[in-house]
C-alpha positions in Angstrom: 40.6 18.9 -26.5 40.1 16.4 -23.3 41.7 12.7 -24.4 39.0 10.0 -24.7 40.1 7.7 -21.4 42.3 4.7 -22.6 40.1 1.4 -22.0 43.1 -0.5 -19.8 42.8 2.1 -17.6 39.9 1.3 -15.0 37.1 4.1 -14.7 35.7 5.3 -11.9 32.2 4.3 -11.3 29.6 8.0 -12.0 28.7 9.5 -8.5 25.4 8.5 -7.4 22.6 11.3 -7.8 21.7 13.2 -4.9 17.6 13.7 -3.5 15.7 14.2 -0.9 16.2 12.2 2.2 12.7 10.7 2.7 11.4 8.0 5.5 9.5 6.2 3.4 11.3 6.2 0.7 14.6 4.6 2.8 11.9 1.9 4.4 10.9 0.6 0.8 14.8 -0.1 -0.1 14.6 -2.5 2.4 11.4 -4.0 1.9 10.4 -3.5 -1.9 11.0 -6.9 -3.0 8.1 -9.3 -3.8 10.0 -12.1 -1.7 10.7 -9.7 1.4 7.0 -9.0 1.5 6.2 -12.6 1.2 8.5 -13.8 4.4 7.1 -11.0 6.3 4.0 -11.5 6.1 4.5 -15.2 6.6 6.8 -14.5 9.7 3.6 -12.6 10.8 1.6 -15.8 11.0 4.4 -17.3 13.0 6.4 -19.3 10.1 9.7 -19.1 11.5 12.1 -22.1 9.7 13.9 -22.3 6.8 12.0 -25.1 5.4 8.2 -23.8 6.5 9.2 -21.1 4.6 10.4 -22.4 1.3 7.5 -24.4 1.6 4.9 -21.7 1.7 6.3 -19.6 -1.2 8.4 -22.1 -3.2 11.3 -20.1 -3.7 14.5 -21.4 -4.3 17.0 -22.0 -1.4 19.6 -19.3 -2.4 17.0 -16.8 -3.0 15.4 -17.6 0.3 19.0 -17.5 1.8 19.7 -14.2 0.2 16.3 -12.5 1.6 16.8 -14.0 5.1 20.2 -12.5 5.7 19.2 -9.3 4.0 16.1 -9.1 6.8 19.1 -10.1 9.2 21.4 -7.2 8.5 18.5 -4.8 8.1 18.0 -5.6 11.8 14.7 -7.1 11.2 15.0 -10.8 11.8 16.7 -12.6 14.1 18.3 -16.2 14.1 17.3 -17.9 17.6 18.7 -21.8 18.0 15.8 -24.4 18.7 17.9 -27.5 18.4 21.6 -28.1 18.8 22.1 -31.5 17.1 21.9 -31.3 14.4 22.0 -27.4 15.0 18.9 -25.7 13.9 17.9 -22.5 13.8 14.7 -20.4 13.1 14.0 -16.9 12.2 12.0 -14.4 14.7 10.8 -11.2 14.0 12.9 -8.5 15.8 11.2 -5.6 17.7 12.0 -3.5 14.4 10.5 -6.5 12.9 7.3 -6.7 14.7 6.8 -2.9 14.5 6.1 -3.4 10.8 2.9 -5.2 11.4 1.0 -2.4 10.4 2.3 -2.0 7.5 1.4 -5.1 7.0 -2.2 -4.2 7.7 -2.4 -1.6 5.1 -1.6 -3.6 2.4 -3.9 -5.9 3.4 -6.5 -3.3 3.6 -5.5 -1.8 0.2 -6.3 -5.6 -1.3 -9.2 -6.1 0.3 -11.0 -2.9 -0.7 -10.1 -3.2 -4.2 -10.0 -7.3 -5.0 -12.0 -8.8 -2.3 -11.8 -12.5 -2.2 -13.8 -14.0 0.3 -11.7 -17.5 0.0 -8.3 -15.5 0.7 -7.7 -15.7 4.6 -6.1 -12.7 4.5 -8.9 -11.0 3.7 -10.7 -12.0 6.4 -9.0 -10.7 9.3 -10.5 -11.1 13.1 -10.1 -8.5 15.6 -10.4 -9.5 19.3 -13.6 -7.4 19.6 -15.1 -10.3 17.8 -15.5 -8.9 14.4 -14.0 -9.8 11.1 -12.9 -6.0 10.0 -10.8 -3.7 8.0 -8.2 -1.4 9.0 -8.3 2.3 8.6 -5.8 5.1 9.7 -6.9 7.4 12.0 -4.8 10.4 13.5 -3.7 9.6 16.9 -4.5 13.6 18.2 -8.5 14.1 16.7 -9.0 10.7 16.2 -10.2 11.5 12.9 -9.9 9.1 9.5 -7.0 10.3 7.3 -6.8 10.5 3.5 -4.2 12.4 1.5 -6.2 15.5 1.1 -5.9 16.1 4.7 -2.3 16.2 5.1 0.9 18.2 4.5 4.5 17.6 4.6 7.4 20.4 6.2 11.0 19.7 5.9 12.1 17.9 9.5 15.4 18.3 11.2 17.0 15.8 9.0 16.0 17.3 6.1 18.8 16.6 3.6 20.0 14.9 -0.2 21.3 11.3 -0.1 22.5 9.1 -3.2 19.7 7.7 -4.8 19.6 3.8 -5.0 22.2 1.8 -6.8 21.4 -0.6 -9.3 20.4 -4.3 -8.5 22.0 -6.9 -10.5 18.8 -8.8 -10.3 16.1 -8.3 -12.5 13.0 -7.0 -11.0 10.5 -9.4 -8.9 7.4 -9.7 -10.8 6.3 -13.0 -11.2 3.0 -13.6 -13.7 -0.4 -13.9 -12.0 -1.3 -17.2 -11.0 2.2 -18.3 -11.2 2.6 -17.4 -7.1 2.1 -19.2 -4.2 -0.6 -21.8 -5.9 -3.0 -23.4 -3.3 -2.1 -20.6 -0.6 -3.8 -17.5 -2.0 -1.9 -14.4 0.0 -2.0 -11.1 -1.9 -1.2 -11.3 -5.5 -2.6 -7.9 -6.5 -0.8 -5.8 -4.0 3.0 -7.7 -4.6 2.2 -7.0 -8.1 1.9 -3.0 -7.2 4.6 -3.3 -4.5 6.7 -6.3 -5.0 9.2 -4.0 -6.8 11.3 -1.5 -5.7 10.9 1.8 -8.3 7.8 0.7 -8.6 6.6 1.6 -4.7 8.8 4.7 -5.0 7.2 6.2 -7.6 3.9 5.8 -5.8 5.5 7.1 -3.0 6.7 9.9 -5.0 3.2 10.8 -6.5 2.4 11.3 -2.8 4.7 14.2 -2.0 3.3 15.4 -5.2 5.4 14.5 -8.6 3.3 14.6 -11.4 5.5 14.6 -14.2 8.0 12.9 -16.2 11.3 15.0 -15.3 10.2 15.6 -11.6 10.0 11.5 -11.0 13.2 11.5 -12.3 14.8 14.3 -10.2 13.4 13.0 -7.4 14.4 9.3 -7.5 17.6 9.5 -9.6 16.0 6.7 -11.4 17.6 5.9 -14.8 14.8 6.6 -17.8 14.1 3.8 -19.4 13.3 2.0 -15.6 10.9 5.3 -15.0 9.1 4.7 -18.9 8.5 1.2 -17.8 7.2 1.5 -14.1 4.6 4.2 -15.0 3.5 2.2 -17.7 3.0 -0.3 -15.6 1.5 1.6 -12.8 -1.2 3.1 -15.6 -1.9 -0.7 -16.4 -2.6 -1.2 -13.0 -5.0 1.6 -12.5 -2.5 3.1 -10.1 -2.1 5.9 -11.9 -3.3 8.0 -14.9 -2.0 9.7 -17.8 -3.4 12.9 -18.5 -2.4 15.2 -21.3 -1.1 19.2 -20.2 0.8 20.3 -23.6 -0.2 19.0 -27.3 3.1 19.8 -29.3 5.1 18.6 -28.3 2.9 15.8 -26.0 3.9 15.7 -22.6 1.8 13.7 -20.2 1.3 14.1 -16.1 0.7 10.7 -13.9 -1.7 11.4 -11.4 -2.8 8.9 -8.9 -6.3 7.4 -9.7 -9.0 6.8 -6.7 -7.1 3.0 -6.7 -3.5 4.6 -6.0 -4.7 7.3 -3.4 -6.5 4.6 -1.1 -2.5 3.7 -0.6 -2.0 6.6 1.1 -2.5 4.9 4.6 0.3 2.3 3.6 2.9 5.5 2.7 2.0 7.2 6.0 3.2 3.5 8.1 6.0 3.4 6.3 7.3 7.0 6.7 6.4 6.5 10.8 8.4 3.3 10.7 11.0 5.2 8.7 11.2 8.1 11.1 11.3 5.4 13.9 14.0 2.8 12.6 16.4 4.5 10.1 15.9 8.2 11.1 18.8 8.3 13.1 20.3 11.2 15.7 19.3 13.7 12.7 15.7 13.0 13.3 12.9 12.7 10.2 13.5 14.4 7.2 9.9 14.8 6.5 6.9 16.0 9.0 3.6 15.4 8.2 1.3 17.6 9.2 -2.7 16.7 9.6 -4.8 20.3 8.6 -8.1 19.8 10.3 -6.7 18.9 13.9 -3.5 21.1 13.2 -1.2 18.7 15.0 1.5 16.4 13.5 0.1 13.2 12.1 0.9 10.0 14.3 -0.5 7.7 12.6 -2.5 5.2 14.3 -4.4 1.6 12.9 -7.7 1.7 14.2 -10.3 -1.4 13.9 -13.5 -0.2 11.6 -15.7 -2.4 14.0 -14.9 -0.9 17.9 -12.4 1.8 17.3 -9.5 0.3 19.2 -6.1 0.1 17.8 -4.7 -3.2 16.1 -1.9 -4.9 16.9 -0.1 -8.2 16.0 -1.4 -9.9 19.3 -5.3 -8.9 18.5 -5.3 -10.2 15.3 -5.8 -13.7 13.9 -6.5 -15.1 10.4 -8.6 -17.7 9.5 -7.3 -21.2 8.7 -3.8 -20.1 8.7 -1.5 -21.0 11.9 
């Protein structure tokens, strides 16, 4: 009989699960945080210094702090030095940085198609056509709209398993409505759905088609009782849906609803920001194919008003600097 380990003796820490290397998957461990979202999207309306930014979001200095470098070593911010005495510095978006504007978009979409506010700014976006619009994702070979019935996803060349996540000591970022950003409406309802780490991967997961308990689990090496609470959530939401497929014992399948599958444009940016940033020499681990053209998907933002793609430099928001 194996001798229970003597506790002076330190143990070594269990070996981190093993799944499926996935784009956008690795994108949302860097930027499935409430407060990462939050200095990004700020950062995209050209707040740049310590201060403007604890002003806009009132967040504590050491959390700020913490966020800022993470965005640093992620290769996503820069610090540039506009003042030498006292020295000052202020945070830029990188060219990694910049690239994730439309990601950016598709959240912003997401909100605005489902909890339309006419007195949030960011749901009033100008395009340099003139129009207020909304962005939609169109393949960049037909052209075409995209939804998630359209598409397909093939193993890439760097297909492979990776350790799932490690724990966080800190406690998830969910912060009660109407307890954010008061004065300076931004997008409550989507950092609520995204603001948290497990809870974007499992929507990401319901994309490449998990549907039930064990197969969430399996594919996220996520410990249960964090699963149980984020598709509980996600069913509060109106992310997802529980729907009964054996009585005795019950087991239950989470489906996305028509709310959760209108994300589907936000998964398909970050996987192509994935594949471009933290792919690597092994390439993507996951191609998506588009069925009615029959080409890859490259993803492409298009303006619903004149067609033409968006970008950071064609877009302005009202009221905001």
């Amino acid at each position: 009989m194996a001798s229970a380990p003597r506790p002076d003796v330190p143990q070594e820490p269990p070996a981190p699960q093993l799944v499926q290397a996935n784009s956008a998957a690795r994108a949302l461990n860097i930027l499935g945080d409430r407060w990462t979202l939050m200095i990004l999207f700020l950062a995209f309306q050209r707040v740049r210094r310590f201060d403007e930014f604890q002003g806009r979001i009132g967040l504590a200095r050491s959390l700020l702090t913490d966020r800022l470098r993470r965005l640093q070593a992620a290769g996503i911010l820069e610090k540039q030095r506009y003042q030498e005495r006292p020295p000052r510095d202020e945070y830029r978006l990188t060219e990694m940085g910049l690239d994730l504007y439309p990601v950016a978009l598709t959240i912003i979409r997401w909100e605005k198609r489902w909890f339309y506010d006419p007195a949030n700014p960011v749901h009033r976006l100008r395009h340099d056509c003139g129009h207020e619009f909304t962005p939609e994702l169109r393949c960049g070979c037909c052209d075409q709209s995209v939804s998630p019935r359209d598409v397909y996803v093939l193993d890439g060349p760097g297909a492979r398993l990776e350790p799932s996540l490690p724990p966080r000591a800190q406690r998830r970022s969910i912060v009660p409505a109407g307890g954010l950003n008061q004065g300076n409406p931004m997008l409550d309802r989507a950092f609520q759905v995204l603001g948290d780490r497990w809870t974007s991967h499992v929507i990401a997961a319901a994309f490449l088609g998990r549907r039930r308990f064990n197969d969430f689990q399996a594919a996220l090496g996520i410990a249960t009782n964090i699963l149980a609470d984020r598709l509980a959530r996600l069913v509060d939401l109106g992310v997802l849906r529980r729907q009964l497929y054996q009585e005795r014992p019950e087991r239950w399948e989470y489906r996305l609803t028509d709310e959760g599958r209108d994300l589907y444009p936000l998964i398909a940016e970050l996987n192509r920001w994935g594949d471009r940033w933290l792919a690597g020499q092994a390439g993507p681990p996951l191609i998506t194919w588009h069925r009615p053209c029959g080409h890859v998907l490259e993803p492409r933002l298009a303006c619903d008003q004149c067609g033409r793609t968006v970008d950071v430099r064609a877009v302005t928001t009202p009221g905001m600097a």
